[in-house]
DSSP file (Angstrom, degrees, kcal/mol; ACC not computed):
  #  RESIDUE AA STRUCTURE BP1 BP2  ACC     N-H-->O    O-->H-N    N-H-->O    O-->H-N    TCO  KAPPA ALPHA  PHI   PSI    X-CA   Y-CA   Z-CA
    1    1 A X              0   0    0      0, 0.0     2,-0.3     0, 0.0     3,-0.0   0.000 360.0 360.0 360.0 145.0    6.9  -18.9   11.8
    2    2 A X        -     0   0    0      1,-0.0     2,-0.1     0, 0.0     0, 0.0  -0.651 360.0-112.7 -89.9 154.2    7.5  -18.1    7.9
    3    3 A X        -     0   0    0     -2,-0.3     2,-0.4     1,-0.0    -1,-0.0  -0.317  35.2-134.6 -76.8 147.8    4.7  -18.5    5.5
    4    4 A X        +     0   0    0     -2,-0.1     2,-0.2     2,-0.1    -1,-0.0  -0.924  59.1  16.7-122.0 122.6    5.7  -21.4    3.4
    5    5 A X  S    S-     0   0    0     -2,-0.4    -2,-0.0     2,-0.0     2,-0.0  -0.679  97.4  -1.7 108.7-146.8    5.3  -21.3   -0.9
    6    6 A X        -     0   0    0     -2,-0.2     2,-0.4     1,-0.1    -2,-0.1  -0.260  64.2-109.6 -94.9 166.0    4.8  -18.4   -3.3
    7    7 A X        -     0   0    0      1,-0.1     2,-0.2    -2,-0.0    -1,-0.1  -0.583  41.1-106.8 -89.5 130.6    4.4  -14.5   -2.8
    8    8 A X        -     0   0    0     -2,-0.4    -1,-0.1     1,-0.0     3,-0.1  -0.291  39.0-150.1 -67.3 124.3    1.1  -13.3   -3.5
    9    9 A X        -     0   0    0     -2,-0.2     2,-0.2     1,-0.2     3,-0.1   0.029  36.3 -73.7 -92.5 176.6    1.4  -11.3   -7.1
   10   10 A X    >   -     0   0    0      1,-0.1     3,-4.0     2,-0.0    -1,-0.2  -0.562  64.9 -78.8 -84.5 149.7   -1.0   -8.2   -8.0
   11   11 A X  T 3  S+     0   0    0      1,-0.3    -1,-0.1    -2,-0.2    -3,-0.0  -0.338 121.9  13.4 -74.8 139.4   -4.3   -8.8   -8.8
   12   12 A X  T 3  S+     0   0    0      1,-0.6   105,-3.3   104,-0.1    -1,-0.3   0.259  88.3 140.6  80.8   4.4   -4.4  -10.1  -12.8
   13   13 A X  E <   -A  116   0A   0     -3,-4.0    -1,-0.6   103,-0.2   103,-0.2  -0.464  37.0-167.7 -69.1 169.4   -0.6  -10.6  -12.7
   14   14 A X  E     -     0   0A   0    101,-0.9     2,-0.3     1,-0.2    35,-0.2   0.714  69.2 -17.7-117.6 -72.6    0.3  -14.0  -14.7
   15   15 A X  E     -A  115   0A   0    100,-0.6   100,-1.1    33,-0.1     2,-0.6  -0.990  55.1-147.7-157.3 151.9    4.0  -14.2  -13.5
   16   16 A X  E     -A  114   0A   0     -2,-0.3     2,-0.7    98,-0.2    35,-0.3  -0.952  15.3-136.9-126.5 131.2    6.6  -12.0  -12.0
   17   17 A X        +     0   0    0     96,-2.4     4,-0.1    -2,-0.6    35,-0.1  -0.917  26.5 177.4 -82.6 128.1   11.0  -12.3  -12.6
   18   18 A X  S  > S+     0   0    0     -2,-0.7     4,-0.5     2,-0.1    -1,-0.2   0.423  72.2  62.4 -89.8 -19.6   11.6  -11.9   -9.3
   19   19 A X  H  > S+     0   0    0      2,-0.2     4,-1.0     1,-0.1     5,-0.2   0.509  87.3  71.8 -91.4 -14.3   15.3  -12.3  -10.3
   20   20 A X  H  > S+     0   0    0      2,-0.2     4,-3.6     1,-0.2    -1,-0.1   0.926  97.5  50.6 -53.1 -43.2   15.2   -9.1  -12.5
   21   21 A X  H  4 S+     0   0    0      1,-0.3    -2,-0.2     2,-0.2    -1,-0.2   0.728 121.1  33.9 -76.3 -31.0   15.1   -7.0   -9.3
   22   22 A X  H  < S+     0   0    0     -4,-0.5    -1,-0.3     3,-0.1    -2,-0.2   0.412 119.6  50.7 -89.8  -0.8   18.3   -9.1   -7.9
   23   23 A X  H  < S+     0   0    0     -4,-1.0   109,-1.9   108,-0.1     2,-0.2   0.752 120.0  29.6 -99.5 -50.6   19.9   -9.5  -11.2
   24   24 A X  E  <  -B  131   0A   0     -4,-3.6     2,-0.6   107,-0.2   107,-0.2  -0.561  64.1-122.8-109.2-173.2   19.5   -5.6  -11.9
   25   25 A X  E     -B  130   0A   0    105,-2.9   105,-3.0    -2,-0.2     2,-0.7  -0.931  43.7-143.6-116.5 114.1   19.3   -2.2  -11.1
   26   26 A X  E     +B  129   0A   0     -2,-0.6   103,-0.2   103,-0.2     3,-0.1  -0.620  25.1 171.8 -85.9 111.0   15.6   -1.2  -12.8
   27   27 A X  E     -     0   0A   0    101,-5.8     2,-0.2    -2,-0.7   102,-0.2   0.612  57.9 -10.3-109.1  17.1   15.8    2.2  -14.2
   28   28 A X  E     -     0   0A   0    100,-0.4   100,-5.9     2,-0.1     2,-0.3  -0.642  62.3-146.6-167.2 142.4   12.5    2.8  -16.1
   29   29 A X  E     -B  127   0A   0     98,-0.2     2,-0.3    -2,-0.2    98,-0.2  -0.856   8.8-170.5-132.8-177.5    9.7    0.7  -17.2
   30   30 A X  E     -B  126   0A   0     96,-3.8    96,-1.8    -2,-0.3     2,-0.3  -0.941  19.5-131.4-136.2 153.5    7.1    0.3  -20.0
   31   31 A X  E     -B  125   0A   0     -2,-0.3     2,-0.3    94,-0.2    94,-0.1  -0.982  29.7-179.8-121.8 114.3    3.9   -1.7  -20.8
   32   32 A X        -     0   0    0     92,-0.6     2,-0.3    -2,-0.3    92,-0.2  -0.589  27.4-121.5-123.5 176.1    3.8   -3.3  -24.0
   33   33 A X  E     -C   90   0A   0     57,-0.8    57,-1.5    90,-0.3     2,-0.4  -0.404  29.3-151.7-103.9 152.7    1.1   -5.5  -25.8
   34   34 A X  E     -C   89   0A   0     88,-0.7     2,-0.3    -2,-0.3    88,-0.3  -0.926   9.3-129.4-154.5 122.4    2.4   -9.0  -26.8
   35   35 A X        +     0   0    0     53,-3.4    53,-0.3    -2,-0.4     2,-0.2  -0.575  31.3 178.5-102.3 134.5    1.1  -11.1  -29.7
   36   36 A X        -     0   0    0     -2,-0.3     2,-0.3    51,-0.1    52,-0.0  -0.614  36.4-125.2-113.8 175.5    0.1  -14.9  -28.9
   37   37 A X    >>  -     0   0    0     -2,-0.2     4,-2.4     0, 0.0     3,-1.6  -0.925  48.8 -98.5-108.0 141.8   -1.1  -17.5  -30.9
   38   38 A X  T 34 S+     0   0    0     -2,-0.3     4,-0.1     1,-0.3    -2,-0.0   0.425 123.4  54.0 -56.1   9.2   -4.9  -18.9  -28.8
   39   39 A X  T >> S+     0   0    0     -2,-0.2     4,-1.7     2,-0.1     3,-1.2   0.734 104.8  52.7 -94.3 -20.9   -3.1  -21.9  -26.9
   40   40 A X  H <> S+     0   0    0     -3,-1.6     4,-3.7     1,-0.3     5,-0.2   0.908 110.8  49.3 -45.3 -50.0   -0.5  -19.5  -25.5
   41   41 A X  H 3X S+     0   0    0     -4,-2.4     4,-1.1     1,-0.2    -1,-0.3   0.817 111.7  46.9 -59.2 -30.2   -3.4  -17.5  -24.3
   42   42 A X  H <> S+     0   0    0     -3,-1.2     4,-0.7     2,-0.2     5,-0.2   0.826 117.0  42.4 -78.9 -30.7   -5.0  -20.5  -22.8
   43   43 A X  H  <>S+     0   0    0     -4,-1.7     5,-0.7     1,-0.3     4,-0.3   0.864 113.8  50.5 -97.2 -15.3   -1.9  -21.6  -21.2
   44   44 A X  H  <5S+     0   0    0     -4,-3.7    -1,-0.3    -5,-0.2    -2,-0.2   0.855 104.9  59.5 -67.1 -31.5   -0.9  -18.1  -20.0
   45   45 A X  H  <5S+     0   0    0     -4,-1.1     2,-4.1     1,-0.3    -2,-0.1   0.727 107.4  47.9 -78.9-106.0   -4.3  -17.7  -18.6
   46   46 A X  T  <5S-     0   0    0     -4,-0.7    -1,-0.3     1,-0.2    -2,-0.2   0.564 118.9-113.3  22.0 -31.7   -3.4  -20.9  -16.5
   47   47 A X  T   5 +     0   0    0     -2,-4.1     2,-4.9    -4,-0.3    -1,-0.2   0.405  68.7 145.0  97.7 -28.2   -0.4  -19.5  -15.6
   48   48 A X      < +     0   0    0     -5,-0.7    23,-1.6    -6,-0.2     2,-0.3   0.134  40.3 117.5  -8.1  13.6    2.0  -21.9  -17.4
   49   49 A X  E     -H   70   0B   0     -2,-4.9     2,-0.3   -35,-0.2    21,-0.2  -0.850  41.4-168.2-121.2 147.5    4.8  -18.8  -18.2
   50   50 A X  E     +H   69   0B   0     19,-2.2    19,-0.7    -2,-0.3   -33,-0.1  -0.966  13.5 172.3-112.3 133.1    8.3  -18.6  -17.0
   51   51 A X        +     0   0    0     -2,-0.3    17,-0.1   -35,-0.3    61,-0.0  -0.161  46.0 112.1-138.7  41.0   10.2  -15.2  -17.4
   52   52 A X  S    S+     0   0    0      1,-0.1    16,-0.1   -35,-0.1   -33,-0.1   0.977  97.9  23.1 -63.1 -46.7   13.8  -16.0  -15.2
   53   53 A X  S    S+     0   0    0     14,-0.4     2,-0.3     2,-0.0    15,-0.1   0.421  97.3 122.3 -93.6 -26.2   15.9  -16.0  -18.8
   54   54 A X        +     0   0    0     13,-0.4    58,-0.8     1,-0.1     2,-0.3  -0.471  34.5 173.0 -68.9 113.1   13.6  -13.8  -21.0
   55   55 A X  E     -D  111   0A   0     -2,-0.3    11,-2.8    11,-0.2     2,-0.3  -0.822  24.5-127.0 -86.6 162.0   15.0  -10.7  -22.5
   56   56 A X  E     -DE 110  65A   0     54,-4.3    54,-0.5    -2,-0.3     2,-0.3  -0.667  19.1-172.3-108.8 150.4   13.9   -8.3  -24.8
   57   57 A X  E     - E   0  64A   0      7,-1.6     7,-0.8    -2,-0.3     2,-0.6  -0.759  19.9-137.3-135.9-174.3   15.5   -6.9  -28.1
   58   58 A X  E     + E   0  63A   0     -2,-0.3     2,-0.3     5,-0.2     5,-0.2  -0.744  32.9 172.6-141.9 106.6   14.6   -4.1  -30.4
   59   59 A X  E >   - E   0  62A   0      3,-2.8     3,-3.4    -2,-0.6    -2,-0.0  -0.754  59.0 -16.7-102.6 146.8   15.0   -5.1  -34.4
   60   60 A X  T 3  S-     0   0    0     -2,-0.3    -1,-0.2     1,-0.3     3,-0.1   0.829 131.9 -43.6  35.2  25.8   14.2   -3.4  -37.4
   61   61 A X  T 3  S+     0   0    0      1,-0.2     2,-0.3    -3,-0.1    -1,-0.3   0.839 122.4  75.4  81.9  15.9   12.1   -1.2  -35.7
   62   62 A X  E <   -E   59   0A   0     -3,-3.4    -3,-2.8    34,-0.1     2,-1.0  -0.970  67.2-113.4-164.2 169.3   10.3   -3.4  -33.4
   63   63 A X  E     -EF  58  89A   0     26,-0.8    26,-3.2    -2,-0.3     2,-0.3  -0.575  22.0-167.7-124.7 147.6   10.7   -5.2  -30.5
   64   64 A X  E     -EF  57  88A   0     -2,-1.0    -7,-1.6    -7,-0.8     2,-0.6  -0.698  20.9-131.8-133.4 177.5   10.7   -8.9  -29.4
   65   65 A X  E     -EF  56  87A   0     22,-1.3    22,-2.2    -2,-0.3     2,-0.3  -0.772  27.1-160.0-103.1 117.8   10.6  -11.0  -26.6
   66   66 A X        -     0   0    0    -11,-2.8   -11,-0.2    -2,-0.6     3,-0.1  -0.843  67.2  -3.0-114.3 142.2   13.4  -14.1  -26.1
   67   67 A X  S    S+     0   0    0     17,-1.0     2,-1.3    -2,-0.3   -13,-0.4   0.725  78.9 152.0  63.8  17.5   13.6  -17.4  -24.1
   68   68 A X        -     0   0    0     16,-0.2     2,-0.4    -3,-0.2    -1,-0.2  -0.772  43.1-140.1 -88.0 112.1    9.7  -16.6  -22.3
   69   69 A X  E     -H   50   0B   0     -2,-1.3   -19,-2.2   -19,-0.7     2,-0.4  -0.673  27.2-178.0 -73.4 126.8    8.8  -20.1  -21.7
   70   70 A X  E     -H   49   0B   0     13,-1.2   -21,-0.2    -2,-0.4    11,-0.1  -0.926  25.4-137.5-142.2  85.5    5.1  -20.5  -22.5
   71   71 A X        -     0   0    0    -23,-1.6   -28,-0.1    -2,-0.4     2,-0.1   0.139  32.4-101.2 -55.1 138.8    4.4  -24.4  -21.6
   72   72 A X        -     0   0    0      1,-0.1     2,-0.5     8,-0.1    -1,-0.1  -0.499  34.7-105.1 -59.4 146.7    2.2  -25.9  -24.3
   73   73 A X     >  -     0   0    0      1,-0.1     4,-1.5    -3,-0.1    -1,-0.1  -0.485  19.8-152.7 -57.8 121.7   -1.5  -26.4  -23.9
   74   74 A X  T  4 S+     0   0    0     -2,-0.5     3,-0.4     1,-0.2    -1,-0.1   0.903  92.6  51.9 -76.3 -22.6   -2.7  -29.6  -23.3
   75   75 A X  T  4 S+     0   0    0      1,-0.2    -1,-0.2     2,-0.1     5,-0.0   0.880 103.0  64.4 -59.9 -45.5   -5.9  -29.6  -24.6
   76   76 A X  T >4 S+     0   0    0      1,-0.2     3,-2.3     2,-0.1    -1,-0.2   0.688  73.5 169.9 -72.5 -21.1   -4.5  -28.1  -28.0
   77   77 A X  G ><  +     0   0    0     -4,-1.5     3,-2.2    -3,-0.4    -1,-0.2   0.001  67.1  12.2  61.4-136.6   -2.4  -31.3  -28.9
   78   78 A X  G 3  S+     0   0    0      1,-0.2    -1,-0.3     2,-0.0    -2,-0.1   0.837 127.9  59.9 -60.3 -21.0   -1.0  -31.3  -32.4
   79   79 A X  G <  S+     0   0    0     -3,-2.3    -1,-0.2     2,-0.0    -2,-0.2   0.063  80.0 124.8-104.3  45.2   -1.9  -27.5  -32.8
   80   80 A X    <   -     0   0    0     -3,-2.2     2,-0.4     1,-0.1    -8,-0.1   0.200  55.6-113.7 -81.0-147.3    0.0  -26.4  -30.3
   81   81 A X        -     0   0    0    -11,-0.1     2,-0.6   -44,-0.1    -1,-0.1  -0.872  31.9 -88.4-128.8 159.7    2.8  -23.8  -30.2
   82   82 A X    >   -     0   0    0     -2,-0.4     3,-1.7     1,-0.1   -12,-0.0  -0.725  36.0-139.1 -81.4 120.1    6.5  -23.5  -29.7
   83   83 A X  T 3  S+     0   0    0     -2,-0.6   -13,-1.2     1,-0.2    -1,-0.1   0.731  90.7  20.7 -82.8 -19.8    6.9  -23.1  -26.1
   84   84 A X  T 3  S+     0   0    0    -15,-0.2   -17,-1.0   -17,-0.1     2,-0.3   0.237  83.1 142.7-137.7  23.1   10.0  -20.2  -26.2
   85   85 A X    <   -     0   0    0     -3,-1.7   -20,-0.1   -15,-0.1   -19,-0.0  -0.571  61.1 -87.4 -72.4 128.6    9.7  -18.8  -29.6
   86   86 A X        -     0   0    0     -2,-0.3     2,-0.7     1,-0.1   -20,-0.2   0.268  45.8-159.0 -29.1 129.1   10.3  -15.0  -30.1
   87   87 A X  E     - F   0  65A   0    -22,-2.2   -22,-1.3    -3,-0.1     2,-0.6  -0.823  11.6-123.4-133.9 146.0    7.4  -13.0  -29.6
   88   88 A X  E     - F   0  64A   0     -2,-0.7   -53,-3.4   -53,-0.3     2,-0.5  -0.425  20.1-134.9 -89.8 140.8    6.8   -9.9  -30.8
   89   89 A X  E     -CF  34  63A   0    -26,-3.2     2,-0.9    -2,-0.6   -26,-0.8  -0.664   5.5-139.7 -87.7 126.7    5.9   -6.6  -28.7
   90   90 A X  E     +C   33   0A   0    -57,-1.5   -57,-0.8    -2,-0.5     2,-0.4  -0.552  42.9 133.4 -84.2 108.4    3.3   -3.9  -29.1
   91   91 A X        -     0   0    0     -2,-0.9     2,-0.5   -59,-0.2   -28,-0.1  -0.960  55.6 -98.4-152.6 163.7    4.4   -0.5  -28.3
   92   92 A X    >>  -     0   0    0     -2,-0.4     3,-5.2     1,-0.1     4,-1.8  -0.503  42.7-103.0 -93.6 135.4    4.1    2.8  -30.0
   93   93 A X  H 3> S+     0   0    0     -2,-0.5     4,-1.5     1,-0.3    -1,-0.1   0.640 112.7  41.8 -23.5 -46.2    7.0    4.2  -32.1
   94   94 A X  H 3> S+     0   0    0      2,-0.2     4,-2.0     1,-0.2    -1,-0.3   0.672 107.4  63.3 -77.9   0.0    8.6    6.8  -30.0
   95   95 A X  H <> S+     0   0    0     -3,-5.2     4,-2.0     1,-0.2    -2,-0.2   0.866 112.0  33.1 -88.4 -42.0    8.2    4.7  -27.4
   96   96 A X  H  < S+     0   0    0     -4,-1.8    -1,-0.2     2,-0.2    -2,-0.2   0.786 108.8  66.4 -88.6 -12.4   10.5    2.4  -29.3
   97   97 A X  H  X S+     0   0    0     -4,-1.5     4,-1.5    -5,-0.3    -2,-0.2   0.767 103.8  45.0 -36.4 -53.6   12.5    5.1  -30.7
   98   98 A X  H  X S+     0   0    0     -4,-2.0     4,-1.7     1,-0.2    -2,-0.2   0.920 109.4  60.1 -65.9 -33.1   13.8    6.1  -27.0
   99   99 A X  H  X S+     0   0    0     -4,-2.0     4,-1.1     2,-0.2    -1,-0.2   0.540  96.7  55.9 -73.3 -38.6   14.2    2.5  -26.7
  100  100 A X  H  > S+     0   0    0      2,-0.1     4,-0.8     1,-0.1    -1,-0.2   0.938 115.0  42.1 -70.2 -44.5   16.9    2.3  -29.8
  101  101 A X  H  < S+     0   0    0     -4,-1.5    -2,-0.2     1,-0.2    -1,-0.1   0.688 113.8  51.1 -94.6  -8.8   19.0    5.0  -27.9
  102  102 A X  H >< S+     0   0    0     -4,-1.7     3,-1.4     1,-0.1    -1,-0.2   0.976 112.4  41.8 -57.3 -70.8   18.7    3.5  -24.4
  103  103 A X  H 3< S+     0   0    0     -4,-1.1    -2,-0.2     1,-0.3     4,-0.2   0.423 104.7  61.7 -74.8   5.2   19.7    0.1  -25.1
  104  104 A X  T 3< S+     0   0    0     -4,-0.8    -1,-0.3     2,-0.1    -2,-0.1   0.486  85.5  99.6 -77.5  -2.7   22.6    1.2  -27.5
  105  105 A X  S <  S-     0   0    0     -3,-1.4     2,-0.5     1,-0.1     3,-0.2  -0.319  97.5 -91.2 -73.1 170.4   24.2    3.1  -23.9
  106  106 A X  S    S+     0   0    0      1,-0.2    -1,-0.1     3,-0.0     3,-0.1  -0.858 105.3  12.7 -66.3 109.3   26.7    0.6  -22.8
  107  107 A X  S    S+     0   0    0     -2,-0.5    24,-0.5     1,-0.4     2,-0.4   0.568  96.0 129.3 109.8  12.2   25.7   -2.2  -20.3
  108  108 A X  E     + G   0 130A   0     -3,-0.2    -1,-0.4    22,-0.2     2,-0.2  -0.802  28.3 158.7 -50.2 120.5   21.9   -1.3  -20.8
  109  109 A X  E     - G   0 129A   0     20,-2.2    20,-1.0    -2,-0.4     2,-0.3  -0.729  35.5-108.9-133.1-155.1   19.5   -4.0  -21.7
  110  110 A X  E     +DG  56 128A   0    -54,-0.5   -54,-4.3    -2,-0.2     2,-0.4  -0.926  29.9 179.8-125.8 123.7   15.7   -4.9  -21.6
  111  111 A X  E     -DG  55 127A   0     16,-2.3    16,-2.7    -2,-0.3   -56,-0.2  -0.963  31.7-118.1-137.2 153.9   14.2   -7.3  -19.4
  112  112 A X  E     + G   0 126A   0    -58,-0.8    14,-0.3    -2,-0.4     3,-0.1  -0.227  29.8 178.4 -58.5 142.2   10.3   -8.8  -18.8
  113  113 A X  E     -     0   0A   0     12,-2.0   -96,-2.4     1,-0.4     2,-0.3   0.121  66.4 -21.1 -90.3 -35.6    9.1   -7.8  -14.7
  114  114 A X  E     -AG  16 125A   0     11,-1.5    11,-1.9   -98,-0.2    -1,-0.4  -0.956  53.4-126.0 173.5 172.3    6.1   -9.3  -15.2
  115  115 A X  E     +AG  15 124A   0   -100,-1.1  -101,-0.9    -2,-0.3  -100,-0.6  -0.706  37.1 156.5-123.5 154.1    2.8  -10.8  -17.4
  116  116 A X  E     -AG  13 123A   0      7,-0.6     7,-2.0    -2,-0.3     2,-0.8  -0.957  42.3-115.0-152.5 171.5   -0.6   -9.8  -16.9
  117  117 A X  E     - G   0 122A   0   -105,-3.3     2,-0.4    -2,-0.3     5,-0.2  -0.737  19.7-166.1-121.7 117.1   -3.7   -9.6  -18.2
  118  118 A X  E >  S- G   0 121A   0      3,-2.1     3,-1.2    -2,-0.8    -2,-0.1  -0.689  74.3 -52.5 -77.2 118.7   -5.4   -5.9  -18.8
  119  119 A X  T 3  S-     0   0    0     -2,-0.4    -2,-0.0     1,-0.2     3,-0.0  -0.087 124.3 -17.4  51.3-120.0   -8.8   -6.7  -19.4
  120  120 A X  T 3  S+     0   0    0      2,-0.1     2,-0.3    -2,-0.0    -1,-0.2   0.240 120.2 100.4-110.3  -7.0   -9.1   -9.3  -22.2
  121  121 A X  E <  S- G   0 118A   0     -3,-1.2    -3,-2.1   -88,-0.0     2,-0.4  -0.785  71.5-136.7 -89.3 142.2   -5.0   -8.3  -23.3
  122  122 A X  E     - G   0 117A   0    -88,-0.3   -88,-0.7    -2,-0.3     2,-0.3  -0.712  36.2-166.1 -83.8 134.8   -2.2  -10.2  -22.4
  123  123 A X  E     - G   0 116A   0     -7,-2.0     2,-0.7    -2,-0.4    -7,-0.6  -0.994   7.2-146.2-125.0 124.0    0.3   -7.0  -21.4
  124  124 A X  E     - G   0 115A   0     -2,-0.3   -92,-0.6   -92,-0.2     2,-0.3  -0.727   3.0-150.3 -10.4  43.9    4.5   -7.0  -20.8
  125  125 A X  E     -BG  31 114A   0    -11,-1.9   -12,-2.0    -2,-0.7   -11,-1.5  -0.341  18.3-173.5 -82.1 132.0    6.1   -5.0  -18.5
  126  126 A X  E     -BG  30 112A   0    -96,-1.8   -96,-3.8    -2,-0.3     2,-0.5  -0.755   5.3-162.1-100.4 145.4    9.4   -4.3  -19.6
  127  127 A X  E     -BG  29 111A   0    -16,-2.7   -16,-2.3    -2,-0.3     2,-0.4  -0.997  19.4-132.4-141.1 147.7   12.0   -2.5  -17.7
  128  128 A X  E     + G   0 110A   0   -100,-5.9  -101,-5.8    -2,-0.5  -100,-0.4  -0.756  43.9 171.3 -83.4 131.4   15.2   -0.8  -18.9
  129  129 A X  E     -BG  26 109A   0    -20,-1.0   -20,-2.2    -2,-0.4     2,-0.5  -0.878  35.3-143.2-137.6 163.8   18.2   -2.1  -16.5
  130  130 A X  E     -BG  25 108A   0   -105,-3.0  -105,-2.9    -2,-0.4   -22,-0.2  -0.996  37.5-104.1-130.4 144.0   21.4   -2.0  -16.1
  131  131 A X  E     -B   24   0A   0    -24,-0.5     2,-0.3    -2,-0.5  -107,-0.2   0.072  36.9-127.3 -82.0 155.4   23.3   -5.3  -14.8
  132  132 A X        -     0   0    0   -109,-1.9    -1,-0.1     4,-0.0     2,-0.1  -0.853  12.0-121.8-119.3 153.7   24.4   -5.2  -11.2
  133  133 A X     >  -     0   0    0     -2,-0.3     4,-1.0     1,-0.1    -1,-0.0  -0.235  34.1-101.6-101.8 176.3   27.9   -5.9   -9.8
  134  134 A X  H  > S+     0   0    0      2,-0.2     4,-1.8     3,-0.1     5,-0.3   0.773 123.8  51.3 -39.0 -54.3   28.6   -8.8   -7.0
  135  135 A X  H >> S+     0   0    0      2,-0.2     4,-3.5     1,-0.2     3,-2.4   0.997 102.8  60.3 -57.7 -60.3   28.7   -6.2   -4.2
  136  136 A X  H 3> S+     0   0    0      1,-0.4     4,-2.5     2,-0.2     5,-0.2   0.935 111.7  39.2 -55.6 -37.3   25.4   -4.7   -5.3
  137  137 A X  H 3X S+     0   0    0     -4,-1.0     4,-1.3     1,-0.2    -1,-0.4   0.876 112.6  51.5 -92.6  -9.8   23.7   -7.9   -4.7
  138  138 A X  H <X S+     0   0    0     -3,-2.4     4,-0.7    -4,-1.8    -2,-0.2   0.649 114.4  50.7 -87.0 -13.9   25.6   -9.0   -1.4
  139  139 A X  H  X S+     0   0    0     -4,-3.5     4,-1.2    -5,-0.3    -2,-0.2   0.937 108.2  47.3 -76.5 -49.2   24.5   -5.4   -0.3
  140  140 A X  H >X S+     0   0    0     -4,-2.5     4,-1.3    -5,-0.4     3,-0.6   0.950 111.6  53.3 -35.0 -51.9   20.8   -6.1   -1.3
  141  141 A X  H 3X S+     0   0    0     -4,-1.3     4,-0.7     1,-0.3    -1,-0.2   0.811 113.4  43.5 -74.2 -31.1   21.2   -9.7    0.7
  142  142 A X  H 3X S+     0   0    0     -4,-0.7     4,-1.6     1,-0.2    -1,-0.3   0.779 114.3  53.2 -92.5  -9.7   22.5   -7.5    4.0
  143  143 A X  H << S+     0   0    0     -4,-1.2    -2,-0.2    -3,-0.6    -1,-0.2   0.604 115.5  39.0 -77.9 -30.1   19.7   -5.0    3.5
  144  144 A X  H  < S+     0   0    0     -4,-1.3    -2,-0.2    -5,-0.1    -3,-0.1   0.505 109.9  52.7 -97.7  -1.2   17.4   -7.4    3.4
  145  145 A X  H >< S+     0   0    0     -4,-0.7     3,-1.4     2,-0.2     5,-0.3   0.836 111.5  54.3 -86.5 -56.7   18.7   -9.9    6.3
  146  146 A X  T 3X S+     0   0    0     -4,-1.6     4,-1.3     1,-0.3    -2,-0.1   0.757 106.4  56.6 -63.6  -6.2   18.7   -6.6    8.7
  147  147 A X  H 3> S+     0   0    0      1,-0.3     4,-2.3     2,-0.2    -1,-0.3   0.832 107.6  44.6 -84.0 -22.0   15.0   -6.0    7.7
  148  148 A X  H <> S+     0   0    0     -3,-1.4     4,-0.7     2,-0.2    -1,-0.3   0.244 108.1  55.0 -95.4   5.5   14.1   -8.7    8.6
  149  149 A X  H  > S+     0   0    0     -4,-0.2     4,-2.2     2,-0.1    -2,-0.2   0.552 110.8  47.0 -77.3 -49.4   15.9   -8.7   11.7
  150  150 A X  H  X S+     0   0    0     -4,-1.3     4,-3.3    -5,-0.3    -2,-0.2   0.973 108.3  53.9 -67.0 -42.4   14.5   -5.7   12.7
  151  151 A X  H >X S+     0   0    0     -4,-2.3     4,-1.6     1,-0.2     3,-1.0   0.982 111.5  51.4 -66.5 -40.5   10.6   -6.8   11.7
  152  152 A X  H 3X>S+     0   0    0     -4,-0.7     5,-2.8     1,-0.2     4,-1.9   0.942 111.5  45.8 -53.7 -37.2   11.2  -10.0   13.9
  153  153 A X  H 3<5S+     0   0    0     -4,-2.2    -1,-0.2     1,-0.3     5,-0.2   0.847 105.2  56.3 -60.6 -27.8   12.3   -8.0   16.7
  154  154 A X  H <<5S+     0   0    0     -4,-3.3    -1,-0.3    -3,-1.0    -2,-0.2   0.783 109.0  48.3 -59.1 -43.8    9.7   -5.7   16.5
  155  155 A X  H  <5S-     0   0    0     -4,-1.6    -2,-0.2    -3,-0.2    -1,-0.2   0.609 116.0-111.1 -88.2 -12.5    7.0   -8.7   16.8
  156  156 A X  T  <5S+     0   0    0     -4,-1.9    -3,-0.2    -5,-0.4    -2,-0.1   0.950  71.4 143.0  82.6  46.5    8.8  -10.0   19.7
  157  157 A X      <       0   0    0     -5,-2.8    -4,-0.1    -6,-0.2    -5,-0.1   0.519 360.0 360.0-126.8  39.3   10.1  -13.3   17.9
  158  158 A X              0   0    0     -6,-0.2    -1,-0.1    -5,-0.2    -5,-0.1   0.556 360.0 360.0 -67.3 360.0   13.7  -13.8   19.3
């Protein structure tokens, strides 16, 4: 019988795109720093984040974070934050130097994999990807129906 609800994340993840990994092909990733305002933090510690839509961009010489929904805190009321306002990422200069010449390549972008918390910092991961074709993902979806054909067979549950 299948296990019913969500897949169990790595210990101090926040949130995972699970749709990055069918949406692209992930060719390198990076761990950035991310600046909150303290109910974001409250409500990220809660778990409250979405990252399906979110991409990342690299401006002036730094780089920020779009469309990560970060539900308000309820406790915080009137001083709450704007739940999918840009937010900017902490990363070290060459890091974001390689990062100008990636994402200028053609059909390169940057998108979130997942939130956690390092200690008492909220941390990114960003991965560089490149967008995936129709095929590539109906090939993923038969690579992953015949694994799973095989592990039921394996367990004896035709």
């Amino acid at each position: 019988m299948a296990k019913k609800g969500k897949r169990k994340a790595a210990p101090g993840d926040v949130a995972t795109n699970r749709q990055a990994t069918y949406r692209y092909h992930l060719l390198e990733k990076f761990e950035c720093g991310i600046v909150l305002r303290g109910s974001e933090v409250k409500s990220l510690r809660e778990g409250r984040v979405q990252l399906k839509d979110a991409y990342a961009t690299v401006r002036d010489g730094e780089v920020w974070l779009h469309n990560m929904h970060i539900a308000p805190y309820g406790p915080a009321a009137r001083d709450n934050h704007e739940p999918e306002r840009p937010r900017k990422l902490l990363m070290h200069k060459r890091e974001i130097e390689r990062l100008i010449g990636k994402t200028q390549e053609k059909g390169l972008t940057l998108v979130p994999t997942r939130v956690y918390f390092k200690g008492p910092h909220a941390k990114v991961e960003l991965a560089l990807a490149r967008g995936k074709d129709v095929r590539d993902k109906r090939e993923d979806l038969k690579r992953k129906e015949q694994k799973r054909e095989i592990e039921r067979a394996l367990r004896g549950e035709w």
